[in-house]
C-alpha positions as YAML, in Angstrom:
chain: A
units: angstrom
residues:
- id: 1
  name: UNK
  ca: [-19.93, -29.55, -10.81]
- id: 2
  name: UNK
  ca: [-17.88, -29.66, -14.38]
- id: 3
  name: UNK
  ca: [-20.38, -30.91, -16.34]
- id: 4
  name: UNK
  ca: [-19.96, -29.85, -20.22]
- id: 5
  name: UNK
  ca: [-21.95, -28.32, -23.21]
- id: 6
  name: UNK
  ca: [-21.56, -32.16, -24.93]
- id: 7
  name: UNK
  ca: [-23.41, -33.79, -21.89]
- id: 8
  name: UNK
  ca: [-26.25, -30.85, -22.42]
- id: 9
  name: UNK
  ca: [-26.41, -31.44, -26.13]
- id: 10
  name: UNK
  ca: [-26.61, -35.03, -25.45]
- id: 11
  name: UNK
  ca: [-29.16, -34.81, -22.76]
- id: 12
  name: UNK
  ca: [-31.45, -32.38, -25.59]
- id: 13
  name: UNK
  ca: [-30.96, -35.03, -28.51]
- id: 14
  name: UNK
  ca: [-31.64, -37.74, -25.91]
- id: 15
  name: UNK
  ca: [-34.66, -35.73, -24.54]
- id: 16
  name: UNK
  ca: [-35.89, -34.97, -28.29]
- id: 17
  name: UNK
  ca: [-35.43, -38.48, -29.84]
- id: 18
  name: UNK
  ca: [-36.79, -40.54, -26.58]
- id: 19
  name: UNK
  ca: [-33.83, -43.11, -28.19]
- id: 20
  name: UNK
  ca: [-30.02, -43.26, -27.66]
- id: 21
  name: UNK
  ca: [-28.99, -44.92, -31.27]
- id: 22
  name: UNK
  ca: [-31.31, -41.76, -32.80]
- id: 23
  name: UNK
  ca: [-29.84, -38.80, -30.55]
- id: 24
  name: UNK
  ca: [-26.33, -40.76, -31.43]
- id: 25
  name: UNK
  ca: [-26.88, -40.77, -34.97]
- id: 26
  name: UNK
  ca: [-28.05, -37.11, -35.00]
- id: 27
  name: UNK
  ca: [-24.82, -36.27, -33.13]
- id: 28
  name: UNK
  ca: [-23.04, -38.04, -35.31]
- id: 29
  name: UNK
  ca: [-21.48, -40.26, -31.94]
- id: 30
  name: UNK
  ca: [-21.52, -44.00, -30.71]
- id: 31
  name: UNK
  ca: [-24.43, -45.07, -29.01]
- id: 32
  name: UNK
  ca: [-22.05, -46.04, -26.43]
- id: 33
  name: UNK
  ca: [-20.52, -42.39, -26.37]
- id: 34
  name: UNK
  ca: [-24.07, -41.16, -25.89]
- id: 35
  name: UNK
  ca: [-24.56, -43.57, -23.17]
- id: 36
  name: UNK
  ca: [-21.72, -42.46, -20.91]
- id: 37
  name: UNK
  ca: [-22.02, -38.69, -21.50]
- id: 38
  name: UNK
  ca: [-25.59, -39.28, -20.05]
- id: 39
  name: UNK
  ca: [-24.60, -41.21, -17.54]
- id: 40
  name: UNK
  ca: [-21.60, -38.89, -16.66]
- id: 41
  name: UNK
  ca: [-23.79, -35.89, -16.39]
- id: 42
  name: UNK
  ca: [-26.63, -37.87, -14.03]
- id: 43
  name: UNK
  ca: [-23.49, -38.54, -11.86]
- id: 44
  name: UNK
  ca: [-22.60, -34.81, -11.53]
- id: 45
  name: UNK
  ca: [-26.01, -33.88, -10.80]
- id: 46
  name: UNK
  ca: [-26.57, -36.54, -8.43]
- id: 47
  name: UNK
  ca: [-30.17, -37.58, -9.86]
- id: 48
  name: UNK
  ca: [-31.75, -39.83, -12.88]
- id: 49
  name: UNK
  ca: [-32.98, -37.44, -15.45]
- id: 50
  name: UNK
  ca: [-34.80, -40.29, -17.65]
- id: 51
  name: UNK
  ca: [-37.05, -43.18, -17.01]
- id: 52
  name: UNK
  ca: [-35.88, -46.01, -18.70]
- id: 53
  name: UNK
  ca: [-38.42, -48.56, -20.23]
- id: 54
  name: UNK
  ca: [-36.92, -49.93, -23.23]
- id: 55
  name: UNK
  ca: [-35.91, -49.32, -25.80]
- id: 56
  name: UNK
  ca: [-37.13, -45.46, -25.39]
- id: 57
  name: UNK
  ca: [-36.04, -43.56, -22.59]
- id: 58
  name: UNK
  ca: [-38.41, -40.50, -21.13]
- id: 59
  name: UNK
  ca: [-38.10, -37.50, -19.37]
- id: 60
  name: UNK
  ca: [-38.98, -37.81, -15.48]
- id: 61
  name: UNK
  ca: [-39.38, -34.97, -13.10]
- id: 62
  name: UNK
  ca: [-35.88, -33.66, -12.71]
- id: 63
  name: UNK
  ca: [-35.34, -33.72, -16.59]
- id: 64
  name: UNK
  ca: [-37.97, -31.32, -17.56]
- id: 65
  name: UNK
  ca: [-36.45, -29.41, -15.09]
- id: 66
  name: UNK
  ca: [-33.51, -29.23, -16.94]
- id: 67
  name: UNK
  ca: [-34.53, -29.41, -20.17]
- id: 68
  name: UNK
  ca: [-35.05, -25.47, -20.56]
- id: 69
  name: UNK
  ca: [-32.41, -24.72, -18.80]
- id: 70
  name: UNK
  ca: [-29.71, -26.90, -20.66]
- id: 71
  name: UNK
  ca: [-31.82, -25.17, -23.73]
- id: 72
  name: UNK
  ca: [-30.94, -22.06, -22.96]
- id: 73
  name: UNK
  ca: [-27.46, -22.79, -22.19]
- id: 74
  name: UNK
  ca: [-26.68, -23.83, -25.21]
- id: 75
  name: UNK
  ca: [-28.56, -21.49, -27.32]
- id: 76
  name: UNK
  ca: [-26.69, -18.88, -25.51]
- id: 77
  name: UNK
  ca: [-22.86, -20.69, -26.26]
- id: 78
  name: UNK
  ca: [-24.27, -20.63, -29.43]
- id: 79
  name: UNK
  ca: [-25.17, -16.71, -29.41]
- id: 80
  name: UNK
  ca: [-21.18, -16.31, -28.18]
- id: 81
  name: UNK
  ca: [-19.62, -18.06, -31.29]
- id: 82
  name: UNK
  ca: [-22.16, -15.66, -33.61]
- id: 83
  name: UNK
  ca: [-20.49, -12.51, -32.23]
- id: 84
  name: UNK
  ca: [-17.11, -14.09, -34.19]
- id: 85
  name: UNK
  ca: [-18.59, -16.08, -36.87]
- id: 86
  name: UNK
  ca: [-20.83, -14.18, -39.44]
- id: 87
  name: UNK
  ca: [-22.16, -16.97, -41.37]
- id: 88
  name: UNK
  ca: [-23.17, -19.18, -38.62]
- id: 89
  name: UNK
  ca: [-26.49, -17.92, -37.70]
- id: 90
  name: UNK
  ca: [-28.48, -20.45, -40.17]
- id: 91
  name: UNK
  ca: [-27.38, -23.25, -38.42]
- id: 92
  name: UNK
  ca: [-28.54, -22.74, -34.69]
- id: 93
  name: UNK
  ca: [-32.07, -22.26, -35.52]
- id: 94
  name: UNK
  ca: [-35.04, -24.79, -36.52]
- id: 95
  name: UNK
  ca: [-38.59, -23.79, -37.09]
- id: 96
  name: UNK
  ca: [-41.24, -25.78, -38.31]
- id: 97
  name: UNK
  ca: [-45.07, -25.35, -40.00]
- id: 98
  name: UNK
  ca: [-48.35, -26.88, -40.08]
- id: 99
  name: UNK
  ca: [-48.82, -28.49, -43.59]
- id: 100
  name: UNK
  ca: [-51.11, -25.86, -44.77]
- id: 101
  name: UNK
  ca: [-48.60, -23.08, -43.67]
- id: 102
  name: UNK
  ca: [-45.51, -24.64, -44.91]
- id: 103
  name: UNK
  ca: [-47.05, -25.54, -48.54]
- id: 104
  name: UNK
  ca: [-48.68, -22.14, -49.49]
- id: 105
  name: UNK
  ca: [-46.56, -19.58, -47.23]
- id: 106
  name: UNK
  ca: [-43.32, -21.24, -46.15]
- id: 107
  name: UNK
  ca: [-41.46, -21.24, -49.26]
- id: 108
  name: UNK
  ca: [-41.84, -17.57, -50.27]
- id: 109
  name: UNK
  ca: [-41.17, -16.52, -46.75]
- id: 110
  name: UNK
  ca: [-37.85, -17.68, -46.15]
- id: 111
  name: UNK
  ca: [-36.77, -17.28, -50.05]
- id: 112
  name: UNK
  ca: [-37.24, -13.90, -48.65]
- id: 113
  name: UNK
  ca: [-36.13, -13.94, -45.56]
- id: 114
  name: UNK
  ca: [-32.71, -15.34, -46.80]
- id: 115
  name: UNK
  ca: [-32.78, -12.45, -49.34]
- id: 116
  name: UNK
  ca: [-32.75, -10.02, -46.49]
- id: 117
  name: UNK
  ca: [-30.65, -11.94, -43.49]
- id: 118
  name: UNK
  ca: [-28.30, -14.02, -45.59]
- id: 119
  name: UNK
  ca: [-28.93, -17.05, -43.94]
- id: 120
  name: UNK
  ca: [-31.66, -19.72, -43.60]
- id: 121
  name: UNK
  ca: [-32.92, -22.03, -40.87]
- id: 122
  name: UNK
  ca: [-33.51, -25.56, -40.70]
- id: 123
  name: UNK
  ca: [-37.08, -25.93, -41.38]
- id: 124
  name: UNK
  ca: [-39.34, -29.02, -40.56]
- id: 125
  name: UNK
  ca: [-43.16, -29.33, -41.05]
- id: 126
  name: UNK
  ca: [-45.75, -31.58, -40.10]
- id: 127
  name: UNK
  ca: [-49.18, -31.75, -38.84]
- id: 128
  name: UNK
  ca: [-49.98, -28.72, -35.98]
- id: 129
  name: UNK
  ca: [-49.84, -31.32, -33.00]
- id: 130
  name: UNK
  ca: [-46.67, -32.96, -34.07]
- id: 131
  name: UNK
  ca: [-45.25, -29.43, -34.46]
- id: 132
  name: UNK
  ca: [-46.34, -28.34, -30.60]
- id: 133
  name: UNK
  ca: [-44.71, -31.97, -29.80]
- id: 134
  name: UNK
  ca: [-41.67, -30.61, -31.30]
- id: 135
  name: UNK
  ca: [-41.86, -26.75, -29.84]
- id: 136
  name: UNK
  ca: [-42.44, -28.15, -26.23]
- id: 137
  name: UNK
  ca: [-40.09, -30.50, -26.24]
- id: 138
  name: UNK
  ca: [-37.49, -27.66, -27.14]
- id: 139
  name: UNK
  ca: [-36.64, -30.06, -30.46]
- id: 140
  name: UNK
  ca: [-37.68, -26.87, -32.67]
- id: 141
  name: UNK
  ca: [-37.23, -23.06, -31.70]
- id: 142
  name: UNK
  ca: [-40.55, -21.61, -33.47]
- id: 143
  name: UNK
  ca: [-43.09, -22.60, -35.54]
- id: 144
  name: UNK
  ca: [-45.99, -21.13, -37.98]
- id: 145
  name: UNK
  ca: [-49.04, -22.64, -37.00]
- id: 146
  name: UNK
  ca: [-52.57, -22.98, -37.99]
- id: 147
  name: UNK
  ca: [-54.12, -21.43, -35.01]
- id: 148
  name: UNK
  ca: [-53.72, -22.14, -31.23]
- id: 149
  name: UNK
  ca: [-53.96, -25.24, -29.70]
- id: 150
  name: UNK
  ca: [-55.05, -24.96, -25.65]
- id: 151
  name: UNK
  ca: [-54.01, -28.79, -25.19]
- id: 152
  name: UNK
  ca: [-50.57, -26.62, -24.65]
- id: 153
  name: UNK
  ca: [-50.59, -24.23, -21.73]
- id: 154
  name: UNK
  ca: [-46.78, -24.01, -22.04]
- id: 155
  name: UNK
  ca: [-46.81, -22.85, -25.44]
- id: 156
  name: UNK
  ca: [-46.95, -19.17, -26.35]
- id: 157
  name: UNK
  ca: [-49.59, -18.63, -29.71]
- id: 158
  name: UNK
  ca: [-48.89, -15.24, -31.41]
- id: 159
  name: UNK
  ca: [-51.14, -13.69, -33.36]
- id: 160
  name: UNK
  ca: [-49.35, -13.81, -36.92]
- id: 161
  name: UNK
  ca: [-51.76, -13.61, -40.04]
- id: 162
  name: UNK
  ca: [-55.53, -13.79, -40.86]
- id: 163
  name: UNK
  ca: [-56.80, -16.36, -42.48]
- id: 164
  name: UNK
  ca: [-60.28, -17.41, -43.93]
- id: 165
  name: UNK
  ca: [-61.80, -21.01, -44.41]
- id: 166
  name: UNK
  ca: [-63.89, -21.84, -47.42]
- id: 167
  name: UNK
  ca: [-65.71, -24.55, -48.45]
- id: 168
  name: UNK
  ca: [-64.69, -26.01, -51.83]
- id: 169
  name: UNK
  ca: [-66.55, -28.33, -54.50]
- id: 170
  name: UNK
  ca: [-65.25, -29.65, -57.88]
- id: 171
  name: UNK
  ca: [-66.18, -27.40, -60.85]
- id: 172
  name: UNK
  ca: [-69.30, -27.85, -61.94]
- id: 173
  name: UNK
  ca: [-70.95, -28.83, -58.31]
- id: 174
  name: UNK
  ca: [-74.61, -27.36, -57.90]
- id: 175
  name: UNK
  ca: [-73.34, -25.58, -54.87]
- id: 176
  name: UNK
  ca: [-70.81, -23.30, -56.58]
- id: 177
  name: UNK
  ca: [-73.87, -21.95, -58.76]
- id: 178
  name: UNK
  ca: [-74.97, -18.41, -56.90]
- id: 179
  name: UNK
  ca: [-75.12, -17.92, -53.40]
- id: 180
  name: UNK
  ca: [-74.29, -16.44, -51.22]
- id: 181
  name: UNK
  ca: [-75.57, -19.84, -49.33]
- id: 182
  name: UNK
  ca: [-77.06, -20.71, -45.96]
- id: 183
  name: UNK
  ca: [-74.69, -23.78, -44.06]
- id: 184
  name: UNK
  ca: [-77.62, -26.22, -44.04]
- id: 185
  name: UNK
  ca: [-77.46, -26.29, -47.73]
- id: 186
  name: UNK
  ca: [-74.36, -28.14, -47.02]
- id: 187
  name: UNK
  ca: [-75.84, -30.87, -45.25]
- id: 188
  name: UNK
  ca: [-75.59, -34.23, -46.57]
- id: 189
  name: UNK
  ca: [-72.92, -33.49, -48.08]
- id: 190
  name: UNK
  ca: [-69.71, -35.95, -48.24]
- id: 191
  name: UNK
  ca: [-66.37, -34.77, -47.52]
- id: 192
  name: UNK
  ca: [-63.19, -35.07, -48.13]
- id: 193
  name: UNK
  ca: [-60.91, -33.69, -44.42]
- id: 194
  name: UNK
  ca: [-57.66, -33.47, -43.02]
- id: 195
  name: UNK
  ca: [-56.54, -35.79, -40.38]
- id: 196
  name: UNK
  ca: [-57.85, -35.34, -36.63]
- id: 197
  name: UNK
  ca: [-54.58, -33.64, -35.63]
- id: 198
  name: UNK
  ca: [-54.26, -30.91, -38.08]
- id: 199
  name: UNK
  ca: [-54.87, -27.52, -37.52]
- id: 200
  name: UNK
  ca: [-57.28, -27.57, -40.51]
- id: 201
  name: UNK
  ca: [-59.49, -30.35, -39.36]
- id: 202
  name: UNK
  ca: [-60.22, -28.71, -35.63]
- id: 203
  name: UNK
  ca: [-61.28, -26.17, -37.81]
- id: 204
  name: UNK
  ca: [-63.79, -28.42, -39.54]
- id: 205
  name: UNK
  ca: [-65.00, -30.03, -36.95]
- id: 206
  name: UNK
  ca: [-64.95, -26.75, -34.29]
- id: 207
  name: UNK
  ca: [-66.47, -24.19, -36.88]
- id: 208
  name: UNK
  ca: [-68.54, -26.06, -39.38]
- id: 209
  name: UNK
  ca: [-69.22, -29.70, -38.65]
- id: 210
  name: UNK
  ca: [-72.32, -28.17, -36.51]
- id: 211
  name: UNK
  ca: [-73.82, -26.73, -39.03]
- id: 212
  name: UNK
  ca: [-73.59, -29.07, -41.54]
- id: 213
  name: UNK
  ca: [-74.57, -32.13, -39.91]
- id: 214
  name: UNK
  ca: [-75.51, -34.84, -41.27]
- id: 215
  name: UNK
  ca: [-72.81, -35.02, -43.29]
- id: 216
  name: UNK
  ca: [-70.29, -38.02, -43.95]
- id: 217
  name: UNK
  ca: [-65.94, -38.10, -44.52]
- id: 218
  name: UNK
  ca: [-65.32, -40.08, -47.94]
- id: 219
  name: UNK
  ca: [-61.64, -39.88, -46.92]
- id: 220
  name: UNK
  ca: [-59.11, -38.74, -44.23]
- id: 221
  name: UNK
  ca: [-55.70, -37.49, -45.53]
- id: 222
  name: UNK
  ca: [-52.86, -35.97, -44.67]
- id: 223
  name: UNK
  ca: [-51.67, -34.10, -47.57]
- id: 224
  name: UNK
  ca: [-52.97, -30.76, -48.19]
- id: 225
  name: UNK
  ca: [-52.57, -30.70, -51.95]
- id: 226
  name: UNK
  ca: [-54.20, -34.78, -51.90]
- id: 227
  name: UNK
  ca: [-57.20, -33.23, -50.46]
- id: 228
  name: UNK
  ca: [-57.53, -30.66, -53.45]
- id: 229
  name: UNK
  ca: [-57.12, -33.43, -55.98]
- id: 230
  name: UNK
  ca: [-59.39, -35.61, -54.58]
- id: 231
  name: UNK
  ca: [-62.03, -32.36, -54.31]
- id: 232
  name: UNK
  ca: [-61.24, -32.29, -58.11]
- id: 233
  name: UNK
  ca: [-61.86, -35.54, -58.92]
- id: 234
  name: UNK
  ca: [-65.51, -35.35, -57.52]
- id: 235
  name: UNK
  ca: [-65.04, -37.28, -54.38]
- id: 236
  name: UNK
  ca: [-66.21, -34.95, -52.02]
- id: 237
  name: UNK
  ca: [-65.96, -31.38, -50.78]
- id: 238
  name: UNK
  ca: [-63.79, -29.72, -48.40]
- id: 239
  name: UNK
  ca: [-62.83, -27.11, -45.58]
- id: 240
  name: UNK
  ca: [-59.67, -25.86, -46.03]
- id: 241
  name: UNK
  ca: [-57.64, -22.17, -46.11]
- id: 242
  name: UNK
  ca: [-58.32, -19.56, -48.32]
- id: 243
  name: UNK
  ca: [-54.74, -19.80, -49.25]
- id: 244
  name: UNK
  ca: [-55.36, -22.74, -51.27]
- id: 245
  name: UNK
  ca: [-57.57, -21.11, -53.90]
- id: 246
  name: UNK
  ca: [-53.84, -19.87, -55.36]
- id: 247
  name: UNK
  ca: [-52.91, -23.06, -56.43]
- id: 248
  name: UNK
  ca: [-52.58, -24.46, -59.83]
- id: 249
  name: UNK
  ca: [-55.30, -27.59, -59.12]
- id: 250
  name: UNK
  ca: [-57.86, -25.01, -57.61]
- id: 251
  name: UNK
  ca: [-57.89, -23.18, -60.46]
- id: 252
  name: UNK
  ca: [-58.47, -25.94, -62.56]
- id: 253
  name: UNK
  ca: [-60.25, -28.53, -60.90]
- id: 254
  name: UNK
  ca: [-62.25, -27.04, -58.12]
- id: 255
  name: UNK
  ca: [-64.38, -23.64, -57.52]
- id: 256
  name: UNK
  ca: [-65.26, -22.10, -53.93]
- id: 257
  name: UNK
  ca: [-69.15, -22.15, -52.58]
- id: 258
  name: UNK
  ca: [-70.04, -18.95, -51.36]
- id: 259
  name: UNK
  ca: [-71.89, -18.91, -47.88]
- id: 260
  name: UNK
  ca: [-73.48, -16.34, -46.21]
- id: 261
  name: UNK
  ca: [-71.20, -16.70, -43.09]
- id: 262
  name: UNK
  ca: [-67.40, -16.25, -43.02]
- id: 263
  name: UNK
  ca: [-65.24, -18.43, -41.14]
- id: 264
  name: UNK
  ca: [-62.21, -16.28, -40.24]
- id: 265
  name: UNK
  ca: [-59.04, -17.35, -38.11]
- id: 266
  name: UNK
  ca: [-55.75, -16.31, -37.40]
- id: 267
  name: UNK
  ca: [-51.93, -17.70, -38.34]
- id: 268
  name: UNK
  ca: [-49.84, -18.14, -35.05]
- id: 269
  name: UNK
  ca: [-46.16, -17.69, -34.33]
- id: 270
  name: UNK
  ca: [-45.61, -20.34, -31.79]
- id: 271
  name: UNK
  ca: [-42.73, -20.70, -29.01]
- id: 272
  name: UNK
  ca: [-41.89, -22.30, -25.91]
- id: 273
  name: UNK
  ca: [-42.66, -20.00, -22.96]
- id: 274
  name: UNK
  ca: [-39.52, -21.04, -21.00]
- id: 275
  name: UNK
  ca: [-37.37, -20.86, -24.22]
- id: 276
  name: UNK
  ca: [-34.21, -18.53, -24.19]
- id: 277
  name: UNK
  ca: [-34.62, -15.85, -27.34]
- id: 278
  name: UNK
  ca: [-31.03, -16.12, -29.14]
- id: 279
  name: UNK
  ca: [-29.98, -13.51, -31.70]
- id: 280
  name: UNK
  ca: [-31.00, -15.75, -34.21]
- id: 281
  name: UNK
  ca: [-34.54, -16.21, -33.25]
- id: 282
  name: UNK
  ca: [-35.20, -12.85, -32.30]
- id: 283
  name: UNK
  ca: [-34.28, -11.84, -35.87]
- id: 284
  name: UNK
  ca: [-36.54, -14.42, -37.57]
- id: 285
  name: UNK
  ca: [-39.58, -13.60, -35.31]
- id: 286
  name: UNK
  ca: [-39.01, -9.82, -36.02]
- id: 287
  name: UNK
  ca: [-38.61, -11.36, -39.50]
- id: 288
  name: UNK
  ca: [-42.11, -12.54, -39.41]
- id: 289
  name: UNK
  ca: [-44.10, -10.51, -37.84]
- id: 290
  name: UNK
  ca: [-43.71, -7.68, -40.78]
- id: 291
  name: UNK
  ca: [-43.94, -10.65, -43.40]
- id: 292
  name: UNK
  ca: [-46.86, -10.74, -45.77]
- id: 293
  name: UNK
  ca: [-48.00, -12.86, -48.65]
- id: 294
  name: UNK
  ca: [-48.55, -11.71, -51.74]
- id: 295
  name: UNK
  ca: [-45.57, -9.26, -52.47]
- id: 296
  name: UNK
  ca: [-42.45, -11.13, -51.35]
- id: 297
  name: UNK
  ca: [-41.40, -8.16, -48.83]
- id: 298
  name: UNK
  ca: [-41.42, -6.99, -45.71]
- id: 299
  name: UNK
  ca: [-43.52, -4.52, -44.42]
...
């Protein structure tokens, strides 16, 4: 067999993107080119690696077979040309965050990390399911997650940080007055949640919900600092991290109610169990696992 790294980066784009005109564009190829590397390296292997149902094209059987494989292949080419290059670690790794994470923790962490390793990764967040889409499907390297989610076995969730969620109400709400209170003096209350598939929300409706009901959702968003505002503005009250009581609008526009139970959970580091460890990730995980908030260092 001679197939090349190309056809393996093309079969990960194509892989990642489900498209050929998006892996093409990300490769910065023809659609065409794309076309007949894929269909070049199918020919050396002697099987399909994609259903085809247009337009998007999907992983069968013998392509997830592949897929960590050709991962790790190139990850490791990659891990030969950083032995000669000194500045090209930054651009062989991408890591993503759940919303929450990459608002309040993200930004400090890898203004630091860059301080100390000279280099920064590509960085994508999103909801905590579309992140695990992304981890499993090899498209990102790591991620900082909200928690664990057990819809994916192949996933590894590392214990990272602790976290707390807290109820919060708009200053002035009866409920911030005293306490420490029971949860069924939340009941009836309206609220204002995350959407279904954030980390955030599970923990609503897992932890809390429960207790609480009946209760009813005044609105759904997706935006972290949106839900604060709205908190602010009277429309409801909310479950969310600790880590939001930092912010500029908590302070301002909303207070916490103090409960006589704690709701504690822990940050993850999250990676693909098949995925191969290059130099670069293994320095960014070691990165973050002495990380913590608060003092912008490493401990």
């Amino acid at each position: 067999m001679n197939f090349t790294l190309k056809q393996l980066q093309v079969f990960r784009a194509v892989a990642q993107f489900e498209n050929l005109g998006k892996a093409a564009e990300t490769l910065f190829m023809t659609k065409g080119a794309v076309s007949q590397a894929l269909h070049e390296l199918e020919r050396q292997l002697g099987v399909p690696l994609f259903e085809r149902v247009h337009p998007r094209i999907r992983l069968n059987h013998q392509g997830e077979r592949l897929l960590p494989l050709a991962d790790e292949l190139l990850h490791r080419s990659q891990d030969i040309s950083l032995l000669f290059t000194e500045d090209a670690a930054g651009r062989f790794l991408e890591v993503g965050a759940s919303k929450t994470v990459g608002q309040y923790l993200l930004p400090s962490l890898l203004a630091e990390f860059e301080r100390t390793s000279l280099w920064l990764p590509g960085a994508h967040i999103a909801n905590s399911s579309k992140i695990c889409e992304l981890v499993r499907a090899f498209a990102l390297d790591a991620a900082l997650l909200e928690g664990e989610d057990h819809h994916y076995p192949e996933l590894v969730f590392e214990p990272w940080l602790h976290d707390d969620m807290v109820v919060v109400a708009p200053k002035g709400h009866p409920l911030t007055q005293g306490g420490p209170h029971p949860p069924e003096a939340l009941r009836g209350q309206r609220w204002v949640l995350r959407e279904p598939s954030s980390g955030t929300r599970r923990a609503f409706d897992d932890k809390l919900a429960p207790l609480v009901a009946p209760y009813s959702v005044a609105l759904t968003v997706s935006s972290p600092g949106a839900v604060l505002g709205l908190v602010g503005q009277g429309l409801g009250l909310t479950f969310t991290s600790q880590l939001m009581a930092a912010g500029p609008t908590f302070r301002s526009q909303c207070a916490l109610v103090h409960l006589q139970c704690a709701f504690p959970r822990e940050l993850s580091l999250c990676y693909h169990r098949r995925k191969h460890h290059s130099i670069s990730m293994d320095q960014f995980l070691a990165f973050c696992r002495k990380w913590r908030p608060g003092g912008n260092e490493v401990v």
